[in-house]
N, C-alpha and C positions, 0 to 999 in steps of 0.2 A: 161365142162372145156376146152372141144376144139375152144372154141373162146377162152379164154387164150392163147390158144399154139399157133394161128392163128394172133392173135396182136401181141405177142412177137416174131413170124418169119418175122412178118415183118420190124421189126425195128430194129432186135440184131442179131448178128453172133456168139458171145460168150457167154454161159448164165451157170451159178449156181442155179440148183433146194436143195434148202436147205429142210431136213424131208422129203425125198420122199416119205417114207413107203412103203403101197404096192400099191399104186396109181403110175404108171408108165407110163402111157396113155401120158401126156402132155410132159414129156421129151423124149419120144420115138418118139412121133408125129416132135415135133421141132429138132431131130437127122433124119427124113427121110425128112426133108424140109432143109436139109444142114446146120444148127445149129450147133455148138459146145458144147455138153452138158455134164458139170461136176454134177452127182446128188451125196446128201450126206445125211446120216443119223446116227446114232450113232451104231444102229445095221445093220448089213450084209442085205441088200436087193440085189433081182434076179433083173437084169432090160437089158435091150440092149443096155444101154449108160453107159458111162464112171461111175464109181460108187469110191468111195471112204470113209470110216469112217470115221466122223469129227461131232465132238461137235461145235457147233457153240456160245458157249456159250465160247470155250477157242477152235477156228480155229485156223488151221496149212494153213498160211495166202500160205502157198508158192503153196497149191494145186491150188488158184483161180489166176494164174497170167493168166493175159489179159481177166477177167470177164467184160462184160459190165452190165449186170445185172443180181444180185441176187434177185430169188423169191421164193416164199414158199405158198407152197397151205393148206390150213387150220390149219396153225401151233398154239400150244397153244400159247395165249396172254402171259404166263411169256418170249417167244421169242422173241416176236415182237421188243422188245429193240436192240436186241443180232444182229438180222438180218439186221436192219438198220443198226448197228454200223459198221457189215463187212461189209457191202455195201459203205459207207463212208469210211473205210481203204481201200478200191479196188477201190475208185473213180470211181463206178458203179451205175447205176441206182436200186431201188428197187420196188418190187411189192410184196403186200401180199395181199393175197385171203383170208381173215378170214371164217370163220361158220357162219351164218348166227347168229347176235345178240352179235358178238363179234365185237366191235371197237375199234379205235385207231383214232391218229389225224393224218392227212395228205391225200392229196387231194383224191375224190372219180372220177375213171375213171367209165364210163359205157359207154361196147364196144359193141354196139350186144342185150344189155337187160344183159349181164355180170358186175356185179360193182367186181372191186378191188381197194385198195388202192396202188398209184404209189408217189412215190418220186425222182425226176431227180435228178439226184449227185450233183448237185447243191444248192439242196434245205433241203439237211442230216445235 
């Protein structure tokens, strides 16, 4: 997943990891590459970057101001809706990294031999 954190340092300064759990590798990578990193999960996770509780099914929109992209690495597909949506009220880019055999519609990036789905806020 470190070429995840590897493309999004290079193009975002501000970023929302939505479901961190206990996979913390990618947000902690893009906070020692000077990132701005809000991660969020429903229950309390340890992690080295900025952490905060939020459902994202009903976000407290005021924690993500000046997000340029929210992403989420293998979050259940009943999210995937939930996660675009914030992404689209932050006029943020999105990126979801599904499990392997879980899709969705929207375009397939492949960075490195890494595929995720990205959506420019543009295209929400």
């Amino acid at each position: 997943m470190l070429r995840l954190a590897e493309y999004i340092a290079n193009r975002y300064k501000k970023v929302a990891e939505i479901g961190i759990g206990g996979y913390t590798a990618v947000a902690e990578y893009l906070s020692s590459k000077g990132v701005k990193v809000i991660a969020t999960d429903i229950r309390d996770v340890q992690t080295g970057v900025e952490f905060f509780i939020d459902d994202v099914r009903n976000p407290r929109i005021s924690l993500y101001n000046g997000v340029e992209l929210v992403y989420s690495i293998r979050p259940p597909p009943e999210l995937f809706k939930s996660i675009r949506e914030l992404a689209m009220r932050l006029n943020a880019d999105c990126i979801i990294k599904p499990l392997y055999g879980d899709y969705t519609d929207g375009r397939i990036v492949n960075y490195k031999g890494l595929e995720f789905y990205l959506w420019n806020r543009n295209d929400i």
